[in-house]
C-alpha positions in Angstrom: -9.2 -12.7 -25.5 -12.5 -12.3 -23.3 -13.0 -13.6 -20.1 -15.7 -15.5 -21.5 -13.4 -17.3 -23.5 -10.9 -18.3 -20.7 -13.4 -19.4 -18.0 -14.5 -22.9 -16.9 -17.8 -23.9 -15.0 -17.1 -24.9 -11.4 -19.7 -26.5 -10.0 -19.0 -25.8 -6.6 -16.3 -25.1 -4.2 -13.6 -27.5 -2.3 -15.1 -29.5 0.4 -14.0 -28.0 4.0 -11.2 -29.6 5.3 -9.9 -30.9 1.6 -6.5 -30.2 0.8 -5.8 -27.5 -1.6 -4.0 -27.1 -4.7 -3.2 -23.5 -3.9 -4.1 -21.1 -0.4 -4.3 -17.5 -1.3 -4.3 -14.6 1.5 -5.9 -11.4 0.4 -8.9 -10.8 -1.8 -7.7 -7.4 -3.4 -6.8 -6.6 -6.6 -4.2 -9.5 -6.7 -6.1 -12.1 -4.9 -8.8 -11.5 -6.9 -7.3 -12.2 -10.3 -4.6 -14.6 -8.6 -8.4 -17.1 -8.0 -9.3 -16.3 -11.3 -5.9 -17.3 -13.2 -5.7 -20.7 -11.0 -8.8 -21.6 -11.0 -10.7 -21.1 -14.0 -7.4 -21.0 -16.5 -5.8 -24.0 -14.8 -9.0 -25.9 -13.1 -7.0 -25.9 -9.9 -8.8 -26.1 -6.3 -7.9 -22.7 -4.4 -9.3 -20.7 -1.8 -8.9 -17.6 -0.9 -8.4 -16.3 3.0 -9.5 -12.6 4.0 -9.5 -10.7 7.0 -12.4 -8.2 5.7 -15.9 -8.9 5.7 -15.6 -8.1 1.8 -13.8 -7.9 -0.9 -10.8 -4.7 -1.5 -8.1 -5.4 -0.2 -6.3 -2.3 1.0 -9.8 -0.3 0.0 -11.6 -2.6 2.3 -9.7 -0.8 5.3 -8.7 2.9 3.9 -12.0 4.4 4.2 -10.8 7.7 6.0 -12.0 11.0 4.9 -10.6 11.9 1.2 -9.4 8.6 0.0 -8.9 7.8 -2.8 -6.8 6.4 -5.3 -4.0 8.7 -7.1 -3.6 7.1 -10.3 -6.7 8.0 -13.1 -9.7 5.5 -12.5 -9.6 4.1 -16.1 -6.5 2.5 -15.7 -6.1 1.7 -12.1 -8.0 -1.3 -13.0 -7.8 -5.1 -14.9 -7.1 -5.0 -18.5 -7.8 -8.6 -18.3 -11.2 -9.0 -20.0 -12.5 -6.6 -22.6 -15.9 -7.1 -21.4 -15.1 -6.2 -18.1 -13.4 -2.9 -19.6 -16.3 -1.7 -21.9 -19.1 -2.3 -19.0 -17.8 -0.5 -16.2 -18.1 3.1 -16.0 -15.9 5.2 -14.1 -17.5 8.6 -12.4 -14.3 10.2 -11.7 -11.1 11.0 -12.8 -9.7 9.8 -9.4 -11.7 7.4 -8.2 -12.9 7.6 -4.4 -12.2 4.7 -1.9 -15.8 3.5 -2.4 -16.0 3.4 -6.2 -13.0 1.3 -6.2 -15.0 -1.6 -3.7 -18.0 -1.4 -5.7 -15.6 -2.0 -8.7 -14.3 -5.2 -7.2 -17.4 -6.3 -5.6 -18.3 -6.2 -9.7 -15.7 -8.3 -10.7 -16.4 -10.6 -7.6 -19.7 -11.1 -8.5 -19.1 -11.1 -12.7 -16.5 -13.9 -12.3 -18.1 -16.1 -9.6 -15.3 -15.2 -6.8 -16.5 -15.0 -3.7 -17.6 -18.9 -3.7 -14.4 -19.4 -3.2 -13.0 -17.0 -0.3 -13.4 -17.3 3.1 -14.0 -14.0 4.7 -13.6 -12.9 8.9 -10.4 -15.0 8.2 -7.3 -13.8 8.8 -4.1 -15.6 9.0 -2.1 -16.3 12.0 0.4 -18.9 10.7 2.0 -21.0 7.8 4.9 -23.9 7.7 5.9 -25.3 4.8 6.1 -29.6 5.5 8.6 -30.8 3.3 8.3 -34.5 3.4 4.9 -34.0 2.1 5.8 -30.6 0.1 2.7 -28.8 1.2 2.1 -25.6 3.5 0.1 -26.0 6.2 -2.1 -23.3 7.0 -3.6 -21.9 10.6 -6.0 -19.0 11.1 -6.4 -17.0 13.8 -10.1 -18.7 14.9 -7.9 -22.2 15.1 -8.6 -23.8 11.3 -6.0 -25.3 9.6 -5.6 -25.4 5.5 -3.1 -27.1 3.8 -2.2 -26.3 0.1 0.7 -27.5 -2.5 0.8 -23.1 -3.2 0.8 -20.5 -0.6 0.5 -17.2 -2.6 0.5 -14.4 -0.5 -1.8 -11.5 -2.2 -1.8 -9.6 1.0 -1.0 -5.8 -0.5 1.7 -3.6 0.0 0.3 -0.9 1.7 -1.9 -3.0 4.2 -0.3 -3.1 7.5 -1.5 0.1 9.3 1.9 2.1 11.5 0.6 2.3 14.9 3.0 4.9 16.2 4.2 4.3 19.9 3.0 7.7 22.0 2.8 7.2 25.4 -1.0 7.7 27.0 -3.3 6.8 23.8 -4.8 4.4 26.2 -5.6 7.4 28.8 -7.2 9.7 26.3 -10.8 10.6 26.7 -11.5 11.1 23.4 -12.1 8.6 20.2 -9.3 8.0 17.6 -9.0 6.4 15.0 -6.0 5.0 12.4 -6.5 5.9 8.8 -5.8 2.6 8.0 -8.3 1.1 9.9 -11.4 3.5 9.7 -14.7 2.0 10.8 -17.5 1.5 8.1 -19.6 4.1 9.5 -18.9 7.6 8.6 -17.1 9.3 11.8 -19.0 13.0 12.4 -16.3 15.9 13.0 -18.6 18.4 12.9 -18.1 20.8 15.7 -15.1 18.6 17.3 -11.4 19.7 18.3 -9.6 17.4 16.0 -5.8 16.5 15.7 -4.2 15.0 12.9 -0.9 13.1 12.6 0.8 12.6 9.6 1.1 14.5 6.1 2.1 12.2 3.8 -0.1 11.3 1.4 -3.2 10.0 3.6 -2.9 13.0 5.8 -2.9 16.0 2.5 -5.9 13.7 1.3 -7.6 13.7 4.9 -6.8 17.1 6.1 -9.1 19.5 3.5 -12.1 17.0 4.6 -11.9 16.7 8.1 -11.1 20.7 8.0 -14.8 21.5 6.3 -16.6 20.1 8.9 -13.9 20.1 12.5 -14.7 23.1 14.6 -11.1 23.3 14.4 -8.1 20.8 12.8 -4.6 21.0 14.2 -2.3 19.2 12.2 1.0 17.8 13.4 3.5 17.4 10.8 7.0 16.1 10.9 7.9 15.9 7.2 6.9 18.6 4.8 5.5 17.3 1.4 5.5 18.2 -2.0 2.1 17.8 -3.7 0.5 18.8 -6.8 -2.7 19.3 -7.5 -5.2 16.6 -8.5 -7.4 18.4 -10.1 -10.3 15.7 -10.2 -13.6 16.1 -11.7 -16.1 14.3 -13.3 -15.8 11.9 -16.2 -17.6 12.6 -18.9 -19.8 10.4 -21.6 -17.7 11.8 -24.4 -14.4 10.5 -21.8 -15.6 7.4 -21.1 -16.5 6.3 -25.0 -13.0 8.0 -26.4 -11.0 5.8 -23.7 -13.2 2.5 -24.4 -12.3 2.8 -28.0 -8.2 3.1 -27.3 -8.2 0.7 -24.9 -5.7 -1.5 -26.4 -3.6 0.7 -27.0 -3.6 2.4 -23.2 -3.1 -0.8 -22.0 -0.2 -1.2 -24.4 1.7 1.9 -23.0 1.2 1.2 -19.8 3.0 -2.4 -19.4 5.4 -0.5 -21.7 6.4 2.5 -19.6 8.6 3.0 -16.9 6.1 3.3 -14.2 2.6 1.5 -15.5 0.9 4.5 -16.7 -0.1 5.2 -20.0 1.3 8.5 -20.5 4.3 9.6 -22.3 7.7 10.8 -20.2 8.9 14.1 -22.2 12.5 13.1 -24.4 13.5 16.6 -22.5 16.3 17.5 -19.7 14.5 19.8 -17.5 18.6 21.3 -18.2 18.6 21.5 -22.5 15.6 24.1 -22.7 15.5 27.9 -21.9 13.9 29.0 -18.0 11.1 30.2 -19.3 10.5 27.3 -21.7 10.7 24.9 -18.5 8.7 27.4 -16.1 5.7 27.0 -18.7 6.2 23.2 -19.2 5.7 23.0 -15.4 2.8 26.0 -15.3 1.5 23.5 -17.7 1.9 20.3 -15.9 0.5 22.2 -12.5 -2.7 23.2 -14.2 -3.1 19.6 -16.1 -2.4 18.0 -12.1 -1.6 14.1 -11.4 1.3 12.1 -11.3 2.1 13.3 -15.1 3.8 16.1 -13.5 6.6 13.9 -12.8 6.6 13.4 -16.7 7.2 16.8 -17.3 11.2 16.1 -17.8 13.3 12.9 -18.4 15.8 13.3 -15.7 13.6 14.5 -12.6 14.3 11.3 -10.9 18.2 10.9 -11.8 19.9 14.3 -11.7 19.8 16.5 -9.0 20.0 19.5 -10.6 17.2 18.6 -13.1 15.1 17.8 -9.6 16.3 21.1 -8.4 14.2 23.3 -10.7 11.1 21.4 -9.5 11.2 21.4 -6.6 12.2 24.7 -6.4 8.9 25.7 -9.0 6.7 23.5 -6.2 8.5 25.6 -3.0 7.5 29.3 -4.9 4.0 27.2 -5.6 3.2 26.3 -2.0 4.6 30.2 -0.8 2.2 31.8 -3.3 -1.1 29.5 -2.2 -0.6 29.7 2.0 -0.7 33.3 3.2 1.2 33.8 6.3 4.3 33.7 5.4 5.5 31.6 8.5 3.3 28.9 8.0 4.0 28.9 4.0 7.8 27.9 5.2 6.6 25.2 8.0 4.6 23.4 5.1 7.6 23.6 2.3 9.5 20.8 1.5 13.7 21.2 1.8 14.7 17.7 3.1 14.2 15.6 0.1 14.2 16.5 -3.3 10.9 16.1 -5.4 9.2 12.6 -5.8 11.9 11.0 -3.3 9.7 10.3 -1.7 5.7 9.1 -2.9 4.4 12.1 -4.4 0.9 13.0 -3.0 -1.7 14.8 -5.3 -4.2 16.8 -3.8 -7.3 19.0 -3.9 -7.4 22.0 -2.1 -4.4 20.7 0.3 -2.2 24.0 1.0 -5.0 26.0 1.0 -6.8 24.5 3.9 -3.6 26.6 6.1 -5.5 29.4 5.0 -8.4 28.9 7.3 -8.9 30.4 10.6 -9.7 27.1 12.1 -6.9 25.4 11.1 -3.2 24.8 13.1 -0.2 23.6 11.6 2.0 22.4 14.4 5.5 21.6 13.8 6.7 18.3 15.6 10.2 18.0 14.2 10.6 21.7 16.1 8.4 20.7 18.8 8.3 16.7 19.2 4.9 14.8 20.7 5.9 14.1 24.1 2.5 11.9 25.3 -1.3 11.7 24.9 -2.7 13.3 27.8 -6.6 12.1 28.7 -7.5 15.5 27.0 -5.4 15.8 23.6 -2.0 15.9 22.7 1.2 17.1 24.2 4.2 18.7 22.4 7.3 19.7 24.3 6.3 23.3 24.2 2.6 23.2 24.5 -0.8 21.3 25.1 -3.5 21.0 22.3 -7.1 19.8 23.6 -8.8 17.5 21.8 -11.2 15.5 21.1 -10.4 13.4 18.2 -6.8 11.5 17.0 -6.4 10.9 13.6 -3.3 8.7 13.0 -2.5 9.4 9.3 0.7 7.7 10.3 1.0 5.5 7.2 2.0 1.7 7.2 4.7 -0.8 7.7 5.2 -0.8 4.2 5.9 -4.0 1.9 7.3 -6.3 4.5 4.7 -5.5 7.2 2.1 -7.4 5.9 4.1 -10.6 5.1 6.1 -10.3 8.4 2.7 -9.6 10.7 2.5 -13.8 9.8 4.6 -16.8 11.4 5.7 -18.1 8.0 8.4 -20.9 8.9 9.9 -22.5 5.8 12.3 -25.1 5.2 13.4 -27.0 8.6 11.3 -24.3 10.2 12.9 -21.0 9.2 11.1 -18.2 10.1 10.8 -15.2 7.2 10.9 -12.8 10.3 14.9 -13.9 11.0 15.6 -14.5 7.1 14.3 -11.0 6.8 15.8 -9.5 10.2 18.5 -7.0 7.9 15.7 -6.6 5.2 13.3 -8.0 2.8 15.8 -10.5 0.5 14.0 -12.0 -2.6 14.7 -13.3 -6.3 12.5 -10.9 -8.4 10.1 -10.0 -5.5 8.5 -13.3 -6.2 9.6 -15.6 -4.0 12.6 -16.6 -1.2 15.1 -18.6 -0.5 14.2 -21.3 1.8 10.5 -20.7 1.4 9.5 -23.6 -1.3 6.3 -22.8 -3.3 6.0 -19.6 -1.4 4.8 -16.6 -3.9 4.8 -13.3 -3.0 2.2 -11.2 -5.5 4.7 -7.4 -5.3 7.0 -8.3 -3.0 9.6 -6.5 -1.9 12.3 -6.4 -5.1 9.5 -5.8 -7.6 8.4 -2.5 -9.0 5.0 -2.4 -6.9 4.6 0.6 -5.0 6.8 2.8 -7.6 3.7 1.6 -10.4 0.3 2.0 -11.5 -0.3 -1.0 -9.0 -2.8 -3.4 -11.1 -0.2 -3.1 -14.0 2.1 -4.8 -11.5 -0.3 -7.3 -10.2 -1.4 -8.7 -13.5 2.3 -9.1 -14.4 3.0 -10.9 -11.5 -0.4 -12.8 -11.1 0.4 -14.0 -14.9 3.9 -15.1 -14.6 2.9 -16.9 -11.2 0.1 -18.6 -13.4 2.0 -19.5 -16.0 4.7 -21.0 -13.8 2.7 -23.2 -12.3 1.3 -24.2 -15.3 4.4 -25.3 -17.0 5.7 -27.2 -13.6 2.4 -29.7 -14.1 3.8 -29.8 -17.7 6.6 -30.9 -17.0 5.5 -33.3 -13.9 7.1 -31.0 -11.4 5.8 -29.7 -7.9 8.5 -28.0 -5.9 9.8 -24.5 -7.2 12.2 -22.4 -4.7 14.6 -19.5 -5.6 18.2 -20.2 -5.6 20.4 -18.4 -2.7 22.9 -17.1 -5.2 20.4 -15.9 -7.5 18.5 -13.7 -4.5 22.2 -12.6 -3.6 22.4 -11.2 -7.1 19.2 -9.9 -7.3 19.2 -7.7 -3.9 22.2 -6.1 -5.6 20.5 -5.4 -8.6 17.7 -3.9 -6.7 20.5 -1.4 -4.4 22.0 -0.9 -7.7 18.7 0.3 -9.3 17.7 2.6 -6.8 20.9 3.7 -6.6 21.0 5.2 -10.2 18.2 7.5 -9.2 17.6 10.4 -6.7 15.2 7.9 -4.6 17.5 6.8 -1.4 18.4 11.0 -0.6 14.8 10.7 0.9 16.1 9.5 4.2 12.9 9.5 5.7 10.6 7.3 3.0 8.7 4.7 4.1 10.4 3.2 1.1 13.1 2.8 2.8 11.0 1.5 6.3 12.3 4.9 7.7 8.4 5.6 9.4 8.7 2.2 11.1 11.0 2.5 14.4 13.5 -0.2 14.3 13.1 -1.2 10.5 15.9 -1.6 8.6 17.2 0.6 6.6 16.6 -1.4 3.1 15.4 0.3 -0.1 12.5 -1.8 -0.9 11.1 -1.9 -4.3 12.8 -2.1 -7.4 13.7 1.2 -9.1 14.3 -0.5 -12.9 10.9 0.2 -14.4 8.0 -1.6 -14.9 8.8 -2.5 -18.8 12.7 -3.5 -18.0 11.4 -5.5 -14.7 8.7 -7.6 -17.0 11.3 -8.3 -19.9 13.5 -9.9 -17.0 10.7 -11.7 -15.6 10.1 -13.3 -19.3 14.0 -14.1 -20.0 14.1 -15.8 -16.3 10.7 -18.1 -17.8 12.3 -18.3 -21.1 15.7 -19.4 -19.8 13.8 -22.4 -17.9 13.3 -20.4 -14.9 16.4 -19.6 -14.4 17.3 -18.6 -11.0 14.9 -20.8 -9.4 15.3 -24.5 -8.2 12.6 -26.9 -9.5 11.7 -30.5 -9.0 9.5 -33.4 -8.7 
């Protein structure tokens, strides 16, 4: 079915100060469609509160040097509308941060969205009134919305890590947050720059900021694994092939493990011969991407499977640096491979290879302060004049927590959370009534293709709301006991894979001081994590407490 075929005419928007039938916070990729569902398939009034100036969501703010998204551009995207699909054209294989906002500024304009979201808003506050079963709304300029549905759309990976080092506000020089990078472009041409953090921002950041930084030191706590991107151009000949199979792309990817439409080899990395496996992976290297990871069945769940790539991705990063001592600073031996997010990259390891690049190690040598001239370590000082904090976000919960969201006789999610993120299906939580939470924690979000995982979660939250005015109902909440079960089932999940021996992921909220310890999203797969979803709906939403 088209778009065309699903939408409604709205006239125009909710009066100001009218209350709502649903609030949505966050005009991503979620929000986006979450607007869409509610108010064109259901005719319901909604608004939608962002903190940007624009539509993006987590694109709006990531606009360092190198961004940009590591799943393949033609299916980091909606599958919603055909006609949406077959008009857009991608111009890389990876698309860059800025591609990716004029892609939903598109489907902003193409569906009539923006009428109905209030930018420069962001959202200090919401309590849930139960007498009159609505949430009650308060932004941080003093407004206050009040809605039958709060959806938060708000984005994993949103909620930039500010990292606690003593002096920042002493330092001469500008820095800046990867997570927060101005619109304007930042000019490091002929500056001493310093760059914290190589996870996945900081291996995307570093090659840039190297080409043009009279000289890049990079501090690095964690070693990576990464593979190579290999991004290029897409083709005509690309573009019309994948148009053509789009159903059945679309198809494999709510079907897979992971929401991407690529096949996981049938193979043990264990049940072939060396030199069968050492081509698989010379393969996979050259190919580049997250497919890598498909390479063998049982990378993720036995050790010794994970061993051999990790080990081919070591001998890879020993042959591409050349000095030897900086070759073993940059190789991964904590964590075993895709424990922890696996980067891609272009042109990553090589970078060490320039003369104007230093690779400080801060687990050897820890940052000590910010001095008004650069950075300290505890064995030396590096002048600068430019911080680049690449130091990643306060992953899942962040976001959500960053709010004063007071449920049921006032409860406040930051104490129902204080041990960890508890949910039923990363969808909503006990206490919270009519509180939806668009990949919360307990969901498959950040281990997927993301908008594969939005649109499943944007649908069922549609179609549960549609079948509580069915049935005359307003009030939905999920059960204690069922969220009990559920948290298990989520430590259970991750448990059966190699994921939790990364002791420093932000998966498990191990970049966030004072976080707990919690293993966040669920590990199940995207396909087994949908076909629960549909059994809870089927089984009269079982789990979940409704009434009038």
């Amino acid at each position: 079915m088209t778009a065309s075929t699903r939408t409604k005419v709205h006239e125009s928007a909710p009066p100001e100060g009218a209350e709502l039938d649903a609030l949505v916070i966050g005009a991503g990729f979620a929000g986006l469609y979450q607007l869409l569902c509610l108010r064109d398939r259901l005719g319901l009034s909604v608004r939608v509160l962002e903190a940007g100036d624009d539509v993006g969501g987590t694109w709006y703010w990531n606009r360092y040097p190198g961004a940009r998204c590591d799943s393949e551009s033609y299916y980091y995207s909606y599958s919603f509308s055909e006609a949406l699909q077959q008009e857009w054209n991608w111009t890389e294989r990876y698309p860059q941060h800025g591609e990716i906002r004029r892609y939903l500024g598109h489907v902003a304009d193409r569906f009539d969205l923006r009428r109905d979201i209030r930018f420069n808003t962001r959202v200090a506050a919401a309590e849930y009134d139960e007498a009159n079963n609505r949430w009650h709304v308060t932004t941080e300029g003093g407004e206050r919305l009040s809605a039958r549905f709060l959806i938060t759309a708000v984005g994993c990976l949103s909620a930039a890590n500010f990292p606690r080092i003593p002096g920042l506000e002493a330092f001469r020089g500008r820095w800046y947050h990867t997570g927060r990078w101005p619109q304007e472009d930042v000019d490091f041409t002929g500056q001493r720059v310093g760059l914290i953090g190589t996870g996945s921002t900081g291996i995307q950041a570093t090659p840039v900021i190297a080409e043009k930084a009279a000289h890049l030191t990079v501090f690095q706590r964690t070693a990576n694994y990464s593979i190579p991107a290999r991004n290029g151009p897409m083709s005509a000949e690309e573009l019309k092939a994948i148009k053509a199979d789009y159903a059945a792309i679309r198809e494999k990817g709510r079907t897979s493990i992971n929401g991407h439409p690529f096949d996981v080899s049938e193979h043990s990395a264990l049940d072939v011969t060396p030199e069968e496996r050492l081509a698989r992976y010379e393969a996979a290297w050259e190919r580049g991407g997250l497919r890598f990871r498909a390479a063998f069945r049982d990378l993720l769940t036995d050790k010794a499977a994970n061993d051999t790539a990790s080990d081919f991705i070591r001998a890879k990063i020993r042959s591409i640096v050349k000095d030897p001592e900086i070759a073993e600073r940059l190789t991964p031996k904590d964590h075993p491979f895709a424990t922890k997010r696996p980067p891609i990259d272009t042109e990553y390891f090589e970078t060490f290879n320039r003369g104007n690049v230093t690779l400080v190690d801060i687990k050897a040598s820890p940052i000590v302060g910010i001095t008004p001239d650069g950075i300290r370590t505890s064995d030396a000082d590096y002048p600068l004049d430019i911080i680049v904090f690449a130091t990643g976000f306060d992953a899942m919960t962040g976001p959500l927590l960053a709010m004063d969201i007071r449920g049921r006789e006032g409860q406040r999610l930051q104490e129902s959370w204080a041990a960890g993120p508890r949910s039923y299906l990363g969808l909503q939580v006990a206490g919270f009534p009519n509180l939806f939470t668009i990949t919360g924690p307990g969901s498959p979000s950040v281990l997927t293709n993301m908008p594969v995982a939005i649109e499943q979660h944007v649908e069922w939250i549609t179609e549960c709301i549609r079948t509580m005015r069915d049935e005359g109902l307003t009030r939905i909440e999920a059960d204690p006991a069922a969220a009990e079960r559920w948290v298990a089932h989520v430590n259970d999940a991750a448990n059966a894979t190699l994921l939790p021996l990364a002791n420093s992921s932000w998966y498990l909220g191990a970049n966030v001081p004072g976080k707990p310890r919690v293993f966040m999203p669920y590990a199940g797969g995207m396909a087994n994590y949908a076909r629960i979803c549909r059994e809870v709906a089927e089984k009269g939403y079982e789990g979940f407490r409704r009434s009038a």
